[in-house]
VOBA-1610 file (N, C-alpha, C; in pm, whole numbers, padded with zeros to 5 digits, always signed):
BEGIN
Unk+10738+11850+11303Unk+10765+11708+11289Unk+10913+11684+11263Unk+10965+11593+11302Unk+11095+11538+11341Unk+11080+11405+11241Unk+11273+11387+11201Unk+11259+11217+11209Unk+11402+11146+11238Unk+11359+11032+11257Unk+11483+10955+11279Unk+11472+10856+11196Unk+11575+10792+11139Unk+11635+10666+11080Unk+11626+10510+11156Unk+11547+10446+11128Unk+11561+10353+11218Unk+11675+10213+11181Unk+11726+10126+11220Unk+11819+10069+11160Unk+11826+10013+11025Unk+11676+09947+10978Unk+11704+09923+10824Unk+11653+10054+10745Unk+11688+10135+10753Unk+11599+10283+10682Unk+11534+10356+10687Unk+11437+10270+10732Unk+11294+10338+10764Unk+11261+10456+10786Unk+11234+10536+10783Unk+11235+10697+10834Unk+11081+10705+10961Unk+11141+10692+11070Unk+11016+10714+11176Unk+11008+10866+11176Unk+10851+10933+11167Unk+10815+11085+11232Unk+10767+11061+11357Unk+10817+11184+11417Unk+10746+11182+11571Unk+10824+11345+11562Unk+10690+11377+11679Unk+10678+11491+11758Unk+10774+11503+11838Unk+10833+11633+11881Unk+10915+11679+12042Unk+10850+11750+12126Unk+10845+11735+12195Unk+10802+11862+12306Unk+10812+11808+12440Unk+10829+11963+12545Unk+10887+11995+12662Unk+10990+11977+12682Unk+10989+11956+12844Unk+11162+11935+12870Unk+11142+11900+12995Unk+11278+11784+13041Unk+11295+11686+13127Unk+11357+11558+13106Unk+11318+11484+13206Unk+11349+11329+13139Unk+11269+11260+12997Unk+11319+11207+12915Unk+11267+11172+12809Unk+11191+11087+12819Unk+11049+11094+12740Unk+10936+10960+12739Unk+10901+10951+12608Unk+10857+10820+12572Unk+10850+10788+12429Unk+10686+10733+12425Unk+10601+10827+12352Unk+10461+10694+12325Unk+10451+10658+12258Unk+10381+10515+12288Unk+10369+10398+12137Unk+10237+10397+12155Unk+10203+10455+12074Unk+10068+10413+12081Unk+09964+10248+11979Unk+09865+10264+11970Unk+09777+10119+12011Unk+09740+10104+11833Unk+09656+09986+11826Unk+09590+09962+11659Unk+09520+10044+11620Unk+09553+10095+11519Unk+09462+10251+11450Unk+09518+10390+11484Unk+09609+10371+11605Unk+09608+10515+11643Unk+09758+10549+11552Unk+09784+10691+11537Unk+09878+10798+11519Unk+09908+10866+11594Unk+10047+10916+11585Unk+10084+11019+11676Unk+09934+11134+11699Unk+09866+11145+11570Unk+09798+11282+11637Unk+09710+11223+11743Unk+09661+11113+11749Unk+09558+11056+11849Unk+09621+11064+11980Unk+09737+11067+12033Unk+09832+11111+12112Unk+09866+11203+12174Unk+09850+11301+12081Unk+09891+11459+12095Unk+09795+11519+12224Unk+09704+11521+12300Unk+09621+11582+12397Unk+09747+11497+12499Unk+09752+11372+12525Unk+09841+11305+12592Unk+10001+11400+12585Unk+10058+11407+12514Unk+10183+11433+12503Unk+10161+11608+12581Unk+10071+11641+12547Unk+10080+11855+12548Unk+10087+11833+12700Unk+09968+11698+12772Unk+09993+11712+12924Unk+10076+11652+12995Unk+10182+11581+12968Unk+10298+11531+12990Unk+10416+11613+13003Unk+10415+11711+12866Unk+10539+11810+12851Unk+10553+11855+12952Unk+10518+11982+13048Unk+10543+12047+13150Unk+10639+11966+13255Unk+10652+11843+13234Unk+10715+11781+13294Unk+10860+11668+13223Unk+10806+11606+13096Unk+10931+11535+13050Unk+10912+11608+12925Unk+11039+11539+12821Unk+11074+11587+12708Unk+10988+11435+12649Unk+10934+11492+12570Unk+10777+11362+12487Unk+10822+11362+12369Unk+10862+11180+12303Unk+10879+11201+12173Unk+10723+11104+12146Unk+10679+11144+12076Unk+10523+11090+11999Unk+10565+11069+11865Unk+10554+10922+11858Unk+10580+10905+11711Unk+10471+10850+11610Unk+10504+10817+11523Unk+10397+10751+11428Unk+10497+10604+11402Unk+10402+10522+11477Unk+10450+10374+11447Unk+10481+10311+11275Unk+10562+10207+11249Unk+10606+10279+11093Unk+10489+10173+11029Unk+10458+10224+10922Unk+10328+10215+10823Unk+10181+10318+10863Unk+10252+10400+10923Unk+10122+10489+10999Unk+10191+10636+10962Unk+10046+10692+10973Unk+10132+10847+10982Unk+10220+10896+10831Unk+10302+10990+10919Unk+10391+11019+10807Unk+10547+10893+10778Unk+10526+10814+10921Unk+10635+10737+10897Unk+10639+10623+10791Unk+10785+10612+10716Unk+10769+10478+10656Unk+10735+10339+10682Unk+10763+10273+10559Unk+10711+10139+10611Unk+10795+10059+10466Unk+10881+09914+10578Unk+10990+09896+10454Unk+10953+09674+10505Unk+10969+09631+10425Unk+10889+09526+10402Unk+11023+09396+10423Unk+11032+09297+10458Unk+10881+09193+10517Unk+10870+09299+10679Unk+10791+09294+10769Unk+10773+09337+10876Unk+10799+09208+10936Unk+10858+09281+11022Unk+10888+09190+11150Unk+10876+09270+11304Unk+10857+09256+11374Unk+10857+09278+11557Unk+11003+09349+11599Unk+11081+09278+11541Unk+11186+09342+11600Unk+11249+09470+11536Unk+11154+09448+11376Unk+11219+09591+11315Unk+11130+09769+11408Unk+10990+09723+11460Unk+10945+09800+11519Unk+11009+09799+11673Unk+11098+09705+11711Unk+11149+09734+11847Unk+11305+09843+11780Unk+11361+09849+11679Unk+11434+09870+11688Unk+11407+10063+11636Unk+11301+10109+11562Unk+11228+10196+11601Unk+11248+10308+11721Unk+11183+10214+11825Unk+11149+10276+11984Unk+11370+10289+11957Unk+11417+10164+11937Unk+11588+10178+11947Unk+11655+10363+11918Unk+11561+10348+11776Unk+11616+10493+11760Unk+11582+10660+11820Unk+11491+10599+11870Unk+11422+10718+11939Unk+11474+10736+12067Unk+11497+10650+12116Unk+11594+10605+12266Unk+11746+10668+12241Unk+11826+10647+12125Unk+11935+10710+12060Unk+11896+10858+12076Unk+11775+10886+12029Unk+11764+11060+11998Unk+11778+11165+12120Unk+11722+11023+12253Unk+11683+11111+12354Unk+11793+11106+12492Unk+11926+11008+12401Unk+12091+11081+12424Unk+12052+10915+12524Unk+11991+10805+12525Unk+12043+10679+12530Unk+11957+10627+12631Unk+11880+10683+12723Unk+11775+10648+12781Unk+11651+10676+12803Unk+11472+10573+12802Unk+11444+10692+12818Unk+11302+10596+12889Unk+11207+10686+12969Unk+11093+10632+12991Unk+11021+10590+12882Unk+10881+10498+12889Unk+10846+10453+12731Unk+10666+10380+12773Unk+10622+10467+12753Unk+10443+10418+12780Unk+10389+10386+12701Unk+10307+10268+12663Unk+10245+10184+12552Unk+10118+10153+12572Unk+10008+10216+12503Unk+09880+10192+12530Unk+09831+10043+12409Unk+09773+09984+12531Unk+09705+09867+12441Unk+09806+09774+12370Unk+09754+09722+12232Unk+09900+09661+12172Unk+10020+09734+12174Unk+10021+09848+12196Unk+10149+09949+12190Unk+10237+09892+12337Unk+10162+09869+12398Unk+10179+09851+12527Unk+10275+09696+12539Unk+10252+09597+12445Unk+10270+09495+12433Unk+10428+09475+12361Unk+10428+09602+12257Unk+10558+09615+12186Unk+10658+09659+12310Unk+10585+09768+12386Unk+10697+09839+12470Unk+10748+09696+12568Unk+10631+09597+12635Unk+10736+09518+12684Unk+10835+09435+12633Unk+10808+09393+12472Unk+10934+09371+12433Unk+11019+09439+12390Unk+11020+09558+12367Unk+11106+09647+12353Unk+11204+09650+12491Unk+11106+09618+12599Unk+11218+09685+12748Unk+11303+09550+12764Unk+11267+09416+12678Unk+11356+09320+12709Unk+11519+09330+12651Unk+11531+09440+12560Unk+11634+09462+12502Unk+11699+09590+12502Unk+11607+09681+12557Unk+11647+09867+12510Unk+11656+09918+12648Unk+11747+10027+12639Unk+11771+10094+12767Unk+11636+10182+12825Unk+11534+10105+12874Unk+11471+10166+12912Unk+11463+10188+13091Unk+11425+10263+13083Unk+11431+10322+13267Unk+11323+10287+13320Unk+11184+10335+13282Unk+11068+10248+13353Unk+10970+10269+13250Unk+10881+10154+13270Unk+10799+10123+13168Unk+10623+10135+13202Unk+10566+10183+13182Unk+10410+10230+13208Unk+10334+10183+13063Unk+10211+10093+13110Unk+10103+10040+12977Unk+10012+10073+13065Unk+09860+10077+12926Unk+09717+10061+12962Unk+09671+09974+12864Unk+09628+09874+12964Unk+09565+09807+12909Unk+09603+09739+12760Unk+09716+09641+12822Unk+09742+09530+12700Unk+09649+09428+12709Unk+09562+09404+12562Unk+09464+09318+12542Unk+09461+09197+12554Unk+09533+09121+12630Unk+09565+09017+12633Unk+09423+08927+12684Unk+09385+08803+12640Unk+09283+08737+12663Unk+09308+08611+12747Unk+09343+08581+12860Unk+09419+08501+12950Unk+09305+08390+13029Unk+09178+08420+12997Unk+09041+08326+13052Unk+08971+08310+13014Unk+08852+08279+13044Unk+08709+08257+12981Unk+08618+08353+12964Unk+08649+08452+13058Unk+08545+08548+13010Unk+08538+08613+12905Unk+08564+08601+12780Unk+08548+08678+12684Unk+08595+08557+12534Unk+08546+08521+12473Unk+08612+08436+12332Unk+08711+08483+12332Unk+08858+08344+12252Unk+08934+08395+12230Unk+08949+08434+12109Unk+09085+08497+11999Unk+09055+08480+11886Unk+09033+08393+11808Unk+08969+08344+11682Unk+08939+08246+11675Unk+09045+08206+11610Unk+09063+08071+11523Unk+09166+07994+11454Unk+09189+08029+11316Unk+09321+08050+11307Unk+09378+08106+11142Unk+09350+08264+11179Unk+09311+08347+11270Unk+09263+08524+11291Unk+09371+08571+11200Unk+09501+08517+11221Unk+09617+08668+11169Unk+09642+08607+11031Unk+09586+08516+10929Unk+09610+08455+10842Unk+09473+08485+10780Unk+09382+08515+10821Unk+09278+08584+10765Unk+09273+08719+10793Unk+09389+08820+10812Unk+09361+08915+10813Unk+09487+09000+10732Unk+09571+08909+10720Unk+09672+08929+10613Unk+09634+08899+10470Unk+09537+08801+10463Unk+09462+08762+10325Unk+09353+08900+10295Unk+09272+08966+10391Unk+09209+09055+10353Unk+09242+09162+10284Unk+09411+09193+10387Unk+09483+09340+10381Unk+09540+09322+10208Unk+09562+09162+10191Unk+09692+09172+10121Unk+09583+09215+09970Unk+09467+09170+10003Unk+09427+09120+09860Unk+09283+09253+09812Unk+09348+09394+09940Unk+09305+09525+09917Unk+09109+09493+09983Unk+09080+09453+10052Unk+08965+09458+10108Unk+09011+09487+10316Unk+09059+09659+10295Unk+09059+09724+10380Unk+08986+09697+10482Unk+08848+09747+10462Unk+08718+09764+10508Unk+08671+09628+10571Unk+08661+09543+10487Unk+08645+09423+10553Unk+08784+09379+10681Unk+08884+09394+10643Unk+09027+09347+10764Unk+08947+09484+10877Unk+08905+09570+10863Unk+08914+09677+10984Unk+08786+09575+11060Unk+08675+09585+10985Unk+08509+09532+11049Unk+08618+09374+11115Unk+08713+09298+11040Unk+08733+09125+11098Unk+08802+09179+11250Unk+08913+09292+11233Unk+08970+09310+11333Unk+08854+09356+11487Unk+08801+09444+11434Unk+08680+09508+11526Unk+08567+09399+11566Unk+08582+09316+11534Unk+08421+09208+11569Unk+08558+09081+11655Unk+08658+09060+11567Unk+08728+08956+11616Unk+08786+08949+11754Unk+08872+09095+11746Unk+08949+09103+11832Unk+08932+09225+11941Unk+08863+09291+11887Unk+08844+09414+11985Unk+08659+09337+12060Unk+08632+09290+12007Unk+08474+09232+12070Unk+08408+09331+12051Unk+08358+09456+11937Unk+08281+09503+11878Unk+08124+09411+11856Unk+08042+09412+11837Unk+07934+09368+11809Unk+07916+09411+11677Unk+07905+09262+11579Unk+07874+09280+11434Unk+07748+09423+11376Unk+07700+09450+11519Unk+07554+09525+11458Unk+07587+09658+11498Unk+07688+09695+11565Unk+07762+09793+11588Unk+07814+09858+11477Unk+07884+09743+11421Unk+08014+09816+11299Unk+07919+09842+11199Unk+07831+09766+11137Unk+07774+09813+11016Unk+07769+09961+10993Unk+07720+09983+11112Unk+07681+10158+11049Unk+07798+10241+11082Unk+07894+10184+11155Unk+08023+10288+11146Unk+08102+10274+11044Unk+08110+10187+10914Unk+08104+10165+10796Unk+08106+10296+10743Unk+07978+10401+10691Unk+07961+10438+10670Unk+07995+10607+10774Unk+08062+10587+10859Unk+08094+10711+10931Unk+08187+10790+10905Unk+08236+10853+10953Unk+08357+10991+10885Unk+08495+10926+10958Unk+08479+10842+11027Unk+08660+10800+11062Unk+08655+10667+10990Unk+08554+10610+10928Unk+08589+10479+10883Unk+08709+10474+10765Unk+08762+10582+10703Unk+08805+10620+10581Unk+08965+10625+10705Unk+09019+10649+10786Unk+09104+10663+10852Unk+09200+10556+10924Unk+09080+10431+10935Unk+09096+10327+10992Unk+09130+10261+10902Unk+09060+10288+10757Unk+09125+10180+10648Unk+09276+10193+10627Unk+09303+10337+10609Unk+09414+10383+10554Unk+09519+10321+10662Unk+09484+10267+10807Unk+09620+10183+10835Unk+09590+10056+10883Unk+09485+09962+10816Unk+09402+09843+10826Unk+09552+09744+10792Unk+09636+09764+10679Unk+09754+09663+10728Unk+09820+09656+10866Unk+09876+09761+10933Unk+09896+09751+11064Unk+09840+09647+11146Unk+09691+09621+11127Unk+09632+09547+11218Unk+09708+09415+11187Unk+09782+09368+11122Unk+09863+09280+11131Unk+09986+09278+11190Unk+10048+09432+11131Unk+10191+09398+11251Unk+10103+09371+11403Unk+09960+09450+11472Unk+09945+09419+11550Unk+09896+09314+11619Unk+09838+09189+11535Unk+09792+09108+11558Unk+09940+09028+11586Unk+10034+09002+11493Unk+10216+08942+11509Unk+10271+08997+11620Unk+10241+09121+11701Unk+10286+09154+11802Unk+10221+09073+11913Unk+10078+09033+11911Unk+10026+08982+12026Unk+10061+08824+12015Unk+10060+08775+11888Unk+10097+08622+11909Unk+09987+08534+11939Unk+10009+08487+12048Unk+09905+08362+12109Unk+09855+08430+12237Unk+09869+08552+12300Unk+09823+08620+12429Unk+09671+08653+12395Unk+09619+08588+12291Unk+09464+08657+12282Unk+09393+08501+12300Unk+09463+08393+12346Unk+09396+08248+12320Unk+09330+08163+12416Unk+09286+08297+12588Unk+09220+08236+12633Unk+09317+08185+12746Unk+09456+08122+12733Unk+09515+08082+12794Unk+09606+08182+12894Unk+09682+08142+13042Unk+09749+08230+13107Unk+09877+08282+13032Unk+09922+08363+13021Unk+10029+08421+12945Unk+10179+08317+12978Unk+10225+08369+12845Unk+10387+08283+12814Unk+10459+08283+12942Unk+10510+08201+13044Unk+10614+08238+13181Unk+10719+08305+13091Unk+10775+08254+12935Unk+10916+08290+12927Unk+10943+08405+12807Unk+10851+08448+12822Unk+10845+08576+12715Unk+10880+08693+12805Unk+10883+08762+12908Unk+10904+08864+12955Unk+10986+08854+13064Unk+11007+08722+13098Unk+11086+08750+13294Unk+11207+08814+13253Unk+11274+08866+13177Unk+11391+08977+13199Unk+11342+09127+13171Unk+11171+09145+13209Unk+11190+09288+13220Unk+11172+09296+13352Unk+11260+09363+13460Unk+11288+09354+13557Unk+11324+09487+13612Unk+11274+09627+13505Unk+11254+09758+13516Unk+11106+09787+13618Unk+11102+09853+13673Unk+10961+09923+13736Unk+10856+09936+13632Unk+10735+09882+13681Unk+10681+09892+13559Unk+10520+09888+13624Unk+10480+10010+13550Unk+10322+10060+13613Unk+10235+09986+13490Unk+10119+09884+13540Unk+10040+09841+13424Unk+09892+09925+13489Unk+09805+10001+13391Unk+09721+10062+13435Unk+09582+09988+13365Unk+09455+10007+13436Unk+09345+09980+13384Unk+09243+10052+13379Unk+09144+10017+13344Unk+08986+10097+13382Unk+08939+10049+13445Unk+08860+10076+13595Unk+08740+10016+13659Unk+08632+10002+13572Unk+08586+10038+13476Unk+08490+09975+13409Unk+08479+09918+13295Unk+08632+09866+13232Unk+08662+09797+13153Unk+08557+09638+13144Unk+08616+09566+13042Unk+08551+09412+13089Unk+08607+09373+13148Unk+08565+09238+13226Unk+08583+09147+13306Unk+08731+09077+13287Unk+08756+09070+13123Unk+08886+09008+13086Unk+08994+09130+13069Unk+08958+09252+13061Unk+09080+09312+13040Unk+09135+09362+13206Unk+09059+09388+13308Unk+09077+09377+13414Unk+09167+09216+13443Unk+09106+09112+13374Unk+09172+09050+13478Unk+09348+09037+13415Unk+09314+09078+13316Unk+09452+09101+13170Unk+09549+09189+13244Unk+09493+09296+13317Unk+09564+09341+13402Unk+09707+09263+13486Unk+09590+09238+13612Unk+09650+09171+13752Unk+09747+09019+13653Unk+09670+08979+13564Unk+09750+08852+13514Unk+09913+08903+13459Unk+09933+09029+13407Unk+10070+09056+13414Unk+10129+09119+13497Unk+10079+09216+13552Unk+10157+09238+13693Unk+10185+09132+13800Unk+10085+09016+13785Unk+10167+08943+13884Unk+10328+08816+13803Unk+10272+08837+13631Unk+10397+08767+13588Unk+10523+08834+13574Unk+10521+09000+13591Unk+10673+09049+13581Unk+10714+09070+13761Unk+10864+09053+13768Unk+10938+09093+13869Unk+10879+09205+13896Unk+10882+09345+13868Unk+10836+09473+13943Unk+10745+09548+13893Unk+10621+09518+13918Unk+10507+09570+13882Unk+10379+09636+13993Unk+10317+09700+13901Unk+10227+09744+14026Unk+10109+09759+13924Unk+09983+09781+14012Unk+09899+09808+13917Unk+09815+09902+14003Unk+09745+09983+13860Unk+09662+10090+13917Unk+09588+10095+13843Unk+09423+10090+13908Unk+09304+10099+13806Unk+09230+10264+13833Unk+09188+10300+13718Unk+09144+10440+13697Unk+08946+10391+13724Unk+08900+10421+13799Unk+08770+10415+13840Unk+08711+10519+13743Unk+08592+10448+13690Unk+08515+10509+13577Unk+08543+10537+13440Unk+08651+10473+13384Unk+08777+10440+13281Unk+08707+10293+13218Unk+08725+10280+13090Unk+08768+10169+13031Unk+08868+10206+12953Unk+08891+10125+12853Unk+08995+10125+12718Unk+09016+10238+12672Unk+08893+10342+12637Unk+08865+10442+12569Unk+08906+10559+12699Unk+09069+10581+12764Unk+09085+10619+12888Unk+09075+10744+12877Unk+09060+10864+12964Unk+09032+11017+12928Unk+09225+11039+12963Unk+09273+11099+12863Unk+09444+11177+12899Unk+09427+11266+13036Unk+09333+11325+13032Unk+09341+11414+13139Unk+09330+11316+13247Unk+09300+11206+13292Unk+09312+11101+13410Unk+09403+11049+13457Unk+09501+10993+13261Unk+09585+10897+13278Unk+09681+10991+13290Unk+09727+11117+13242Unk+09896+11201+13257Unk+09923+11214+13366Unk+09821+11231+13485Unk+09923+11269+13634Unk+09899+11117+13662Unk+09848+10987+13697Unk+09924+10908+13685Unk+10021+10859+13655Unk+10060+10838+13492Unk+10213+10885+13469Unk+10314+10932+13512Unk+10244+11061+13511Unk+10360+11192+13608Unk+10431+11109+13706Unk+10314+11102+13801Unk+10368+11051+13951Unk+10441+10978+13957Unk+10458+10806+13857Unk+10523+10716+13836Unk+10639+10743+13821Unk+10641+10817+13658Unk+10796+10825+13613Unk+10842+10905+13684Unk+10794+11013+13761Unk+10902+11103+13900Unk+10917+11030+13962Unk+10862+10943+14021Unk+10896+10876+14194Unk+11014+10837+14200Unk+11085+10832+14251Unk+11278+10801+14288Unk+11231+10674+14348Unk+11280+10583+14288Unk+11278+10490+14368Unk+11368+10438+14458
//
């Protein structure tokens, strides 16, 4: 384990490995660098992989009020480490940071799966006051409950689902970074409300940029898809047949691969 300094202090950990062009993962709500790590081992053979732990996660710090841009500036330092440019793949909400991250950071090309964005009808949106009831949960130490509001609210879990994963062996894992679900909920904003996404939030990422999906995702994250690839300048999209959210690494890395090699 490695670390870097991010501009107000913070001490981010993240992983190194291989060698090549540099790629950075951000990964999604709940996850850690180690949830990563099968991803990163099949990447190496080809780029130099920094895997970090997003800060309040992991071994990395976490330095207060949070804001969006202190986690863009994060990916900033890791981009510094890897001598000033670098590829940068963001699964899910991770996925959502990296495009604002590419509105400001030297990034070279940018690859997501599946940013959750809720842009129609097929699916509820979140409901009213969501990130104000989930900062009241975190703040006032009812973990457990912010993980079950996040999981029924926003991920579309089924209330009769979670009960008994309550009681399971990762529920104790999910608590331990149940504040996060707020930087991640402040990262998504108003993109979960049903409505077509912001025109003026992203038109200057104008990098190559692969948005990936699952063929058997839902109806809304499919269409969550095509709805941002057709709002950035250079996008493409590619759906993984027999994939949802829950994507297998061994599917998604030579996708990747292929992307960040291609010369354009």
């Amino acid at each position: 384990m490695k670390k870097v300094i991010s501009k107000d202090g913070t001490a981010i950990a993240f992983d190194k490995s291989g060698n090549g062009p540099a790629i950075i993962l951000v990964c999604a709500a709940f996850q850690t660098r180690t949830m990563m790590s099968q991803l990163a081992s099949l990447l190496s053979p080809h780029f130099t992989v920094l895997n970090y732990d997003r800060r309040g996660r992991g071994d990395s710090g976490d330095t207060a009020p949070y804001a969006v841009e202190r986690e863009i500036e994060d990916i900033e330092a890791l981009i510094n480490e890897s001598g000033g440019s670098a590829f940068v793949f963001g699964m899910s909400s991770g996925g959502v940071l990296a495009l604002d991250a590419a509105r400001k950071l030297a990034i070279a090309k940018l690859a997501l799966y599946e940013p959750p964005f809720v842009v129609d009808n097929t699916r509820p949106p979140l409901p009213n006051g969501y990130l104000k009831q989930l900062k009241e949960l975190t703040a006032s130490g009812r973990r457990g409950d912010a993980v079950e509001y996040f999981l029924t609210k926003a991920a579309g879990v089924p209330a009769d689902f979670v009960a008994p994963m309550r009681s399971g062996p990762f529920w104790s894992a999910m608590e331990d970074v149940a504040h996060t679900l707020v930087y991640d909920g402040t990262i998504m904003g108003d993109t979960m409300s049903g409505n077509p996404l912001p025109a003026d939030r992203w038109p200057s990422v104008s990098i190559p940029t692969l948005v990936v999906g699952g063929g058997t995702s839902p109806e809304y994250q499919q269409n969550a898809v095509k709805a941002l690839v057709d709002r950035l300048p250079d996008a493409n999209c590619r759906i993984l047949e027999g994939q949802d959210h829950n994507v297998s690494p061994d599917l998604l890395a030579p996708v990747l691969t292929d992307f960040f090699l291609l010369v354009n």
